[in-house]
C-alpha positions as CSV (number, residue, x, y, z in Angstrom):
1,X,97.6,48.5,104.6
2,X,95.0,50.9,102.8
3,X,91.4,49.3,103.7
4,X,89.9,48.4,100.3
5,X,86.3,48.7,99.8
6,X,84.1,47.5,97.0
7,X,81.5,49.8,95.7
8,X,79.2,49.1,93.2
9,X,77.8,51.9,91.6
10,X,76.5,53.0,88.0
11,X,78.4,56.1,86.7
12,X,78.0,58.2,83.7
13,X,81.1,59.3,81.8
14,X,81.4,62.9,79.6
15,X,85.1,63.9,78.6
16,X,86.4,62.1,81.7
17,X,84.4,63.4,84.2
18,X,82.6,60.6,86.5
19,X,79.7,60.8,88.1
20,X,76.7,59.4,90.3
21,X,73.7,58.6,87.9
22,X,70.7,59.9,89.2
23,X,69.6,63.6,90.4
24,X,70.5,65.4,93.7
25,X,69.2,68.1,95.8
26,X,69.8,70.1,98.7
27,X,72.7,72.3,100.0
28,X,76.2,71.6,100.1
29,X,78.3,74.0,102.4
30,X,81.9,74.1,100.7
31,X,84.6,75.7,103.0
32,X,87.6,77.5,102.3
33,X,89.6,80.9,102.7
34,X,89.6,81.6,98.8
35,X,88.6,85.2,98.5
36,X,88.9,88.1,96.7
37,X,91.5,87.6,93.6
38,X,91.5,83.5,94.8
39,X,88.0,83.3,94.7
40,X,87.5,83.5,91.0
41,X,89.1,80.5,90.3
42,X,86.7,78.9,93.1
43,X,83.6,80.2,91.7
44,X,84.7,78.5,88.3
45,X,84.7,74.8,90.1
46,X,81.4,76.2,91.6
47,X,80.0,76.8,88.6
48,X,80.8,73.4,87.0
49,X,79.5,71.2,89.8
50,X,76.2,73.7,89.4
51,X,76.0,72.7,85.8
52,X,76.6,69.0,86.6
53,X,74.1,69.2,90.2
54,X,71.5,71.8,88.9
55,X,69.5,70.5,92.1
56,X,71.8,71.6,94.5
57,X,72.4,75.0,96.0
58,X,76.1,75.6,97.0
59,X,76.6,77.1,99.8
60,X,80.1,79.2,99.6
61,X,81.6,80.1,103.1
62,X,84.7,81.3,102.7
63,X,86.8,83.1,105.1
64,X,88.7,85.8,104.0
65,X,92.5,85.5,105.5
66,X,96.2,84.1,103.7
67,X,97.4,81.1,104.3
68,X,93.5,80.0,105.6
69,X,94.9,81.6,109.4
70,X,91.4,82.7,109.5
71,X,89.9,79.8,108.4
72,X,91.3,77.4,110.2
73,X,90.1,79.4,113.4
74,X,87.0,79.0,112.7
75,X,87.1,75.5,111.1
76,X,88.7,74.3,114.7
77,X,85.5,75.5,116.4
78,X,83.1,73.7,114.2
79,X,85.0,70.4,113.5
80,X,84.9,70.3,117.4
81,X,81.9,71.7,117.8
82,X,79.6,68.8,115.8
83,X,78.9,70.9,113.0
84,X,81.2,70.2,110.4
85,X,80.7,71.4,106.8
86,X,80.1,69.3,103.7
87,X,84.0,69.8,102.5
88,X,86.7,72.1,103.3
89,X,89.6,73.4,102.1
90,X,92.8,71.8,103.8
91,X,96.2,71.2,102.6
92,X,97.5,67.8,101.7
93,X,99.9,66.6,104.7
94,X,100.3,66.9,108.3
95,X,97.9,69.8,108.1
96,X,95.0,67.3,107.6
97,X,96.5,64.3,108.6
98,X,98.4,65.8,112.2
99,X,95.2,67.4,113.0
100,X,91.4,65.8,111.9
101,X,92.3,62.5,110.6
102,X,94.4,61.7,113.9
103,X,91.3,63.3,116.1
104,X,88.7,60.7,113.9
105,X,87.3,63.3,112.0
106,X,87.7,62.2,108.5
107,X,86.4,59.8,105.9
108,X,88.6,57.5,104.6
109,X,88.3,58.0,100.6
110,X,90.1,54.9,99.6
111,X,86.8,53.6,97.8
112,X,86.4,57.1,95.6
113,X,89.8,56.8,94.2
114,X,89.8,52.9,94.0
115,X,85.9,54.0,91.7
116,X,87.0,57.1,90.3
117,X,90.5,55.8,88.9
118,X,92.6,58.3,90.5
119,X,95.4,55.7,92.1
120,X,97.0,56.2,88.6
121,X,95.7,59.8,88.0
122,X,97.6,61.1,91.0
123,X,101.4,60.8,91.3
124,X,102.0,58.0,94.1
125,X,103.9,60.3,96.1
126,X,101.0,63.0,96.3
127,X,98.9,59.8,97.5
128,X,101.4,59.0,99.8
129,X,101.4,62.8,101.3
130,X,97.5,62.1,101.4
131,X,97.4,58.7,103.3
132,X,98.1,57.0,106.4
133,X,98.3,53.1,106.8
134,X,94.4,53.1,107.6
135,X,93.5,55.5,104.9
136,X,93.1,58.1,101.9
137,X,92.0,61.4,103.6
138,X,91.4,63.8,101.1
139,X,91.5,64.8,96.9
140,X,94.5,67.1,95.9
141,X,92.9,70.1,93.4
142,X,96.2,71.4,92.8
143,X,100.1,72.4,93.2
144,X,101.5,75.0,94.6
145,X,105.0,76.1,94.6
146,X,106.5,78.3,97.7
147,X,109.7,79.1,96.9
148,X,109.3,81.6,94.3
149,X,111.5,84.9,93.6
150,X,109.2,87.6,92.0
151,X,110.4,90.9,89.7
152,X,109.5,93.0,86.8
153,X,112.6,92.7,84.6
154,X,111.8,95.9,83.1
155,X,112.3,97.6,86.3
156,X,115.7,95.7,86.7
157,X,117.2,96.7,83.7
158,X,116.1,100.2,84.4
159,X,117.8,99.6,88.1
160,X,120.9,98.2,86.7
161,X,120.7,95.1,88.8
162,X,120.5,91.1,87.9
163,X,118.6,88.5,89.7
164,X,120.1,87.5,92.5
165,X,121.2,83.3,92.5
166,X,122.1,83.4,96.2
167,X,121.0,85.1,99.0
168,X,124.5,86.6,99.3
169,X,123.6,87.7,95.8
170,X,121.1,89.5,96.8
171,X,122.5,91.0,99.8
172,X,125.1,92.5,97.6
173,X,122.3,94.3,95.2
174,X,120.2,95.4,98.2
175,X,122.2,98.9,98.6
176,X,122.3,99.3,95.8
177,X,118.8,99.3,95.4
178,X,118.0,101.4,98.4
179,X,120.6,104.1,96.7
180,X,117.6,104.2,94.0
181,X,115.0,104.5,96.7
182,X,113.9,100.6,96.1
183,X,113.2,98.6,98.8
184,X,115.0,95.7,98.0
185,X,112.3,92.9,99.0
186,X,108.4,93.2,99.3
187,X,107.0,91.7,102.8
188,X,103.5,91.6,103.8
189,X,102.3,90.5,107.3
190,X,103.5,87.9,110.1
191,X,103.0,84.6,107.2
192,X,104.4,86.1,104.5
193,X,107.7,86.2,106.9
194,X,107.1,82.9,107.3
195,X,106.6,82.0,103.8
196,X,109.9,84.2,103.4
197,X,111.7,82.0,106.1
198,X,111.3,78.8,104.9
199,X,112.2,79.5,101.5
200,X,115.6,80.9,103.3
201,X,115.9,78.1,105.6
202,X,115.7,75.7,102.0
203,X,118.6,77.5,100.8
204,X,120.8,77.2,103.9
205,X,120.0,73.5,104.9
206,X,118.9,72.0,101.4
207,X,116.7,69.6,100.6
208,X,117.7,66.8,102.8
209,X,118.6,69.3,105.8
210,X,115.4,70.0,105.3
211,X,113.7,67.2,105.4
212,X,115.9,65.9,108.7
213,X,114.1,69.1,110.6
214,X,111.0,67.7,110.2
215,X,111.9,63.8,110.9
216,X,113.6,65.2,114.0
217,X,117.2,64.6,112.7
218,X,118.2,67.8,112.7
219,X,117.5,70.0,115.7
220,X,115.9,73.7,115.7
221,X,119.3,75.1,118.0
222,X,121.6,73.2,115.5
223,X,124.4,75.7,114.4
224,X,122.9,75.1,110.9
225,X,119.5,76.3,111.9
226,X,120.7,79.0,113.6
227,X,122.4,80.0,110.6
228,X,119.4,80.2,109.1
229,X,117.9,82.7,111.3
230,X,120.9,84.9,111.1
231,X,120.6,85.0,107.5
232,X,117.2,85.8,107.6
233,X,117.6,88.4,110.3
234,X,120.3,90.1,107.8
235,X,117.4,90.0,104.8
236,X,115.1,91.5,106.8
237,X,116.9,94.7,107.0
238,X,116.4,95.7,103.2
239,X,112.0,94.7,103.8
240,X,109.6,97.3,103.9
241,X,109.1,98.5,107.5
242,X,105.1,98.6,107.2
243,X,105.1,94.6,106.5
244,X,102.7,94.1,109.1
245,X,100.0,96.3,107.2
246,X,100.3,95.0,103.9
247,X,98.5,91.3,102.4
248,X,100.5,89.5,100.4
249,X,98.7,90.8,96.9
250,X,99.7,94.2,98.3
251,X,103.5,93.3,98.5
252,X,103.4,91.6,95.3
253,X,101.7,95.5,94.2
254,X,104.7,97.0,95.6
255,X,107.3,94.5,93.0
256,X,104.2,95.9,90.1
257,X,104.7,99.4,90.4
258,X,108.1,99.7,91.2
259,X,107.8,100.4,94.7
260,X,110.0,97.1,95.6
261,X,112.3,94.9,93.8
262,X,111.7,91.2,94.5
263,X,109.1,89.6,96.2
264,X,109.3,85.7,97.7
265,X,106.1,84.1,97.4
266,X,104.3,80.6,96.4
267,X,102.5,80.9,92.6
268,X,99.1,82.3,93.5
269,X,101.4,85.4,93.2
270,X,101.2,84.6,89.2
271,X,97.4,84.0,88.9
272,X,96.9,87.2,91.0
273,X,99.0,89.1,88.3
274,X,98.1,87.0,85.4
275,X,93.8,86.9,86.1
276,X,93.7,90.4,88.4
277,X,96.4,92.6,87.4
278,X,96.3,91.6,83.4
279,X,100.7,91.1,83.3
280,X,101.5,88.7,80.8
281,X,104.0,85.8,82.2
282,X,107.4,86.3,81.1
283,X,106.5,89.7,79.8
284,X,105.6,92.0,81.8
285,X,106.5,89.6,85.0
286,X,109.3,87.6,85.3
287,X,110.0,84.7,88.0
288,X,113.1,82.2,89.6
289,X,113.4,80.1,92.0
290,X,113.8,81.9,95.2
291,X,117.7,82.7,96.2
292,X,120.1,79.0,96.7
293,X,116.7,76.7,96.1
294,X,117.4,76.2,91.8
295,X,116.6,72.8,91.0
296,X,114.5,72.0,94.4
297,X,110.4,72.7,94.8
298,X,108.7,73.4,97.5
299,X,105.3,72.2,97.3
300,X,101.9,72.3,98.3
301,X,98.5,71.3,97.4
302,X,95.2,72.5,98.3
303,X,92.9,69.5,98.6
304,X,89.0,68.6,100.1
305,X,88.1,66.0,102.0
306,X,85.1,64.6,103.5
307,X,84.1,64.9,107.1
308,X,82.3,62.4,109.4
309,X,79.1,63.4,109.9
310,X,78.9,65.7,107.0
311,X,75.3,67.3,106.4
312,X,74.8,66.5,102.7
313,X,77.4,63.7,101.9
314,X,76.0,62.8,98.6
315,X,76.6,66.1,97.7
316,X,79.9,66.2,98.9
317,X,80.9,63.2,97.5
318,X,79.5,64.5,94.0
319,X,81.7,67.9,94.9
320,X,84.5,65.7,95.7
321,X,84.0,63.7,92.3
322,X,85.0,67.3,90.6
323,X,87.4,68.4,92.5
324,X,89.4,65.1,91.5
325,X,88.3,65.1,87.7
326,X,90.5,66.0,84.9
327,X,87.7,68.9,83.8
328,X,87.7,70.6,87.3
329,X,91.3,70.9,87.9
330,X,91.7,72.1,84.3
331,X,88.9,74.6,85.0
332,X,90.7,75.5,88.4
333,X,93.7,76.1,88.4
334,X,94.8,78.3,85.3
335,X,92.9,80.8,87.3
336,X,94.6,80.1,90.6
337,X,98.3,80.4,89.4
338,X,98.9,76.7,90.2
339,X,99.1,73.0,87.7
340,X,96.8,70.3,88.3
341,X,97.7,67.1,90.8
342,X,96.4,65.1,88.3
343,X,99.1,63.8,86.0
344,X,96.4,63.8,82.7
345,X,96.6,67.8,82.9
346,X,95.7,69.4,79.5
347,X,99.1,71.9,79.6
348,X,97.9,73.7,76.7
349,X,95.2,75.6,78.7
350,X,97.9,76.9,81.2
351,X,99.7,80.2,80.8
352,X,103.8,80.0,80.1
353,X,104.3,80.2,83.9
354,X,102.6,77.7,84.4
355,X,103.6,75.4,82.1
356,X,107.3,76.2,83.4
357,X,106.2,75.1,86.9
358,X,104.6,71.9,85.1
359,X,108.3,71.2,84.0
360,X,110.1,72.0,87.3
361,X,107.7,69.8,89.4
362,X,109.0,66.8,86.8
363,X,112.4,67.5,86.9
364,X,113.4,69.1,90.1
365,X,113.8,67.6,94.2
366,X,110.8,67.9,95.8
367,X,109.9,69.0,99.1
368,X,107.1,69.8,101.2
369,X,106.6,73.7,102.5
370,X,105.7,74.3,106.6
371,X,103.5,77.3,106.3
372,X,101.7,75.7,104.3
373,X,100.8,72.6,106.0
374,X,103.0,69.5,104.3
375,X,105.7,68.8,106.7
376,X,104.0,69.8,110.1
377,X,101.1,69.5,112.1
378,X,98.7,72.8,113.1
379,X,100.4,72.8,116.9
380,X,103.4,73.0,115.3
381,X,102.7,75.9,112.7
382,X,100.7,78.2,115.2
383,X,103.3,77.9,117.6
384,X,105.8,79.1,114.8
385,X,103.8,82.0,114.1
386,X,104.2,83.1,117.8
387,X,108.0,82.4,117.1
388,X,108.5,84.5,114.0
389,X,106.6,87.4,115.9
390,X,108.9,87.6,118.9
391,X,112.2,87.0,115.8
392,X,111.0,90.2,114.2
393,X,110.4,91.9,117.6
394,X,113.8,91.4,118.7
395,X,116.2,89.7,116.2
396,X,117.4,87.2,118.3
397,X,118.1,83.8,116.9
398,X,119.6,81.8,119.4
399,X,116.6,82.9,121.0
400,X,113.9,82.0,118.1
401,X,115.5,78.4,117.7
402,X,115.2,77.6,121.3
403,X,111.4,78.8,120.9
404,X,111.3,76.6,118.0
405,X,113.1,73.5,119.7
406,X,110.3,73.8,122.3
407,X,107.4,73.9,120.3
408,X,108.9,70.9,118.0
409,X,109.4,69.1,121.2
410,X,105.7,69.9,122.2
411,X,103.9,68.9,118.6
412,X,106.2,65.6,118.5
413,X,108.5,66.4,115.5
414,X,111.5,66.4,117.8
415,X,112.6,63.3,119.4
């Protein structure tokens, strides 16, 4: 059972957005690896809790880095160091849950969304994702969806090619491709093949193959599994072979100007090219579900939580008040390239991608992505990481699913 606690507070109301009565002051230290082409979409949400908290100074420490690999380094060493800061950045799942909320480290919010309303503004299962038995450990900003299939349909019709369906599709247009001097699929560094990965894994095992990996149903050296390797070891072959130069904006660059075909990556690909790069959505950038996952999406969700023993908690509290508000998640995420978590989302400020995505996380099978922190804990994923390097090293799957096995076995997924 959730623990239920009664506050009593007096709120003020303006178009939805609830919060403390009464002035506040000081710092508040907000944490997070949204940079660059990401960070404008932060500074937004930083600029309407400064217009709300005109007292306090925010404190912005973000850590460059995709996927928060950065971050999350340097996160580790304060959370265990004693000197956590006010809120941070973390996805909703094992992520959070597998790593500070098991360790003690977490508030339990169940009060703030029993005062703030948001057990009905939230979709249950996003809660659920969210919770444990003793607890609610963190607000959801936004969704994300992973498995994404990138292109400039210009460029295709001027290539002669179709989007692929399958992944055997796509194998089939590759040489073709290359014949044009294409590269067939953009790839950025060690995550992005990752990101790639799981998207092709989706595709092979579907979603309830998927879903048995991470319950421990399904093993990592199941012939299945191993399938998936091969088939990703066989996509790999028509990447770019400077991948472990290139950021992920940079490989989505390469799909831009024509230097690549396709490019697999979650929908912050869309408010990089939408906000940064000035493409109009189904213009000048077109999008699919990535190769075998049509009617299935992957999510994730960035989300902020509240530490123990956070410096400035009324101020985080007040930050985290936004964060969960129909006005911040509207003010959000049409620049990030991802739909609100909140179900009361005004759709008419969202660009036509993302009202598509708004309609395919309806109406589709959802499931949760690994490289971005739903289905398993941090062991887990840094251990993967080390896996995928020594896969594109030397190709071997029976090889990388036996490395895989071990760390599963290690981070308690397998039984």
């Amino acid at each position: 059972m959730r623990k239920i606690v009664t506050a009593v507070v007096v709120v003020l109301s303006l178009g939805g957005l609830v919060w403390a009565q009464g002035s506040l002051s000081g710092e508040l230290e907000i944490f997070s690896w949204w940079a660059g082409d990401e960070g404008v979409a932060l500074q937004a949400l930083i600029d309407l809790y400064e217009s709300l908290y005109p007292g306090v100074q925010v404190i912005n420490a973000t850590v460059a880095g995709g996927a928060g690999i950065n971050a999350k380094a340097v996160l580790k060493t304060r959370m265990l160091g004693g000197n956590p800061p006010d809120s941070f950045q973390v996805h909703a799942g094992q992520e959070l849950i597998g790593t500070w909320v098991i360790a003690h480290r977490m508030e339990d919010l169940t009060w703030l969304f029993q005062q703030e309303g948001w057990l009905d503004a939230f979709p249950s299962g996003l809660i659920d994702l969210i919770s444990t038995e003793e607890g609610i450990w963190s607000v959801p900003l936004n969704i994300h969806r992973s498995n994404v299939l990138w292109y400039i349909p210009e460029n295709l019709e001027k290539w002669g090619v179709q989007v692929p369906a399958t992944w055997e599709e796509f194998l089939q247009i590759a040489p073709v491709l290359q014949e044009k001097g294409v590269i067939p699929l953009a790839l950025g560094r060690n995550w992005t093949a990752s990101h790639l990965w799981e998207s092709v894994a989706l595709s092979v095992l579907g979603p309830d193959g998927w879903e048995a990996l991470w319950k421990g149903e399904l093993s990592f050296t199941d012939p299945k599994v191993i399938e998936v390797w091969d088939l990703f070891g066989r996509i790999l072959e028509y990447t770019n072979e400077d991948a472990p130069s290139l950021s992920w904006q940079q490989a989505v660059d390469m799909v831009v100007n024509g230097t690549a075909a396709f490019n697999v990556m979650g929908d912050w690909a869309a408010g990089y090219m939408f906000a940064t790069l000035g493409l109009e959505p189904g213009v000048d950038f077109g999008w699919t579900p990535s190769p075998g996952t049509a009617g299935i999406f992957m999510m994730l969700s960035d989300s902020f939580g509240l530490p123990v023993g956070a410096p400035h908690r009324d101020n985080a509290i007040a930050w985290l008040k936004v964060v969960g508000s129909r006005e911040g998640q509207d003010t959000f995420n049409p620049l990030k390239g991802s739909i609100a978590a909140r179900v009361d989302s005004d759709l008419t400020k969202y660009n036509t991608y993302l009202q598509s995505a708004a309609a395919d996380w309806r109406s589709n099978t959802i499931v949760g992505s690994l490289v971005h922190g739903v289905v398993a804990n941090e062991r887990f994923m840094d251990g993967f990481a080390t896996v995928m390097e020594i896969f594109l090293a030397g190709r071997n799957s029976q090889q990388a699913a036996m490395a895989a096995e071990a760390i599963a076995i290690q981070s308690g997924i397998a039984k």
